[in-house]
N, C-alpha and C positions, 0 to 999 in steps of 0.2 A: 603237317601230318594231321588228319582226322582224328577226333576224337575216339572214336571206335578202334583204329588201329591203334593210341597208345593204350588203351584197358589190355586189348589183346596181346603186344607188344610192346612192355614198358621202354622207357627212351633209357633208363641204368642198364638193364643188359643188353651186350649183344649180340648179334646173330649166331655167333660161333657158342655164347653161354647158351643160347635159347634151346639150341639146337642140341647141344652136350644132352641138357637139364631133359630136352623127352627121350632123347636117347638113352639114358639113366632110369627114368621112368620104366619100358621098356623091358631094359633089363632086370631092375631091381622088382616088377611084377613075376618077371623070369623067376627069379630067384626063389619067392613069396608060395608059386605055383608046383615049384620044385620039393622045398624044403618046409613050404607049411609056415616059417615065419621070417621075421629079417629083414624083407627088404624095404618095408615101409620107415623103417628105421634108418638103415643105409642111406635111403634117398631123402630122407630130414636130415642126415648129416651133409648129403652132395648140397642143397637148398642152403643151410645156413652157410655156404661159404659166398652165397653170394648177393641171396634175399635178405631182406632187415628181418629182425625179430620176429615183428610183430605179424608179417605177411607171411612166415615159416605155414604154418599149421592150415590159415585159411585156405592158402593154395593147392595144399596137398591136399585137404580133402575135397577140391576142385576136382583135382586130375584122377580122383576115385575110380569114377564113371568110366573113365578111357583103360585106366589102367586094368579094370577089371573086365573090360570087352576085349585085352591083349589076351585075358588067361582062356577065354573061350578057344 
C-alpha cells in the first residue's frame, strides 16, 4: 500500500468504519444545519469509539471543510 493511501486510509479502520464515520459526518452536519448545535458533538462521540484519543479533535476539525460544503 502507498504511502498516500495509508494517511488517507489508515490500515486500523475499515472500509465498512470508514464509510459509517462520513456517513455520520453527513448526517450529524444534517443535524448542526437543522438544529443550530449538536452535531459536532454527536460525531466526537461516533469518532471516540473508534479513533485513539489523541487523533479525536485533529480529524474533526479536518473534515470541517467538507462538512460545511454538505450545509450549503
Amino acid at each position: 500500500m502507498s504511502s498516500m493511501s495509508l494517511i488517507v486510509f489508515p490500515e486500523a479502520l475499515s472500509t465498512s468504519v470508514m464509510v459509517f464515520l462520513l456517513m455520520a459526518s453527513a448526517v450529524t452536519s444534517m443535524i448542526t444545519a437543522t438544529l443550530g448545535a449538536g452535531g459536532g458533538v454527536l460525531l466526537l462521540v461516533l469518532m471516540a469509539s473508534w479513533l485513539p484519543p489523541a487523533a479525536i479533535i485533529p480529524v474533526h476539525g479536518i473534515g470541517g471543510p467538507f462538512r460545511h460544503c454538505l450545509r450549503w
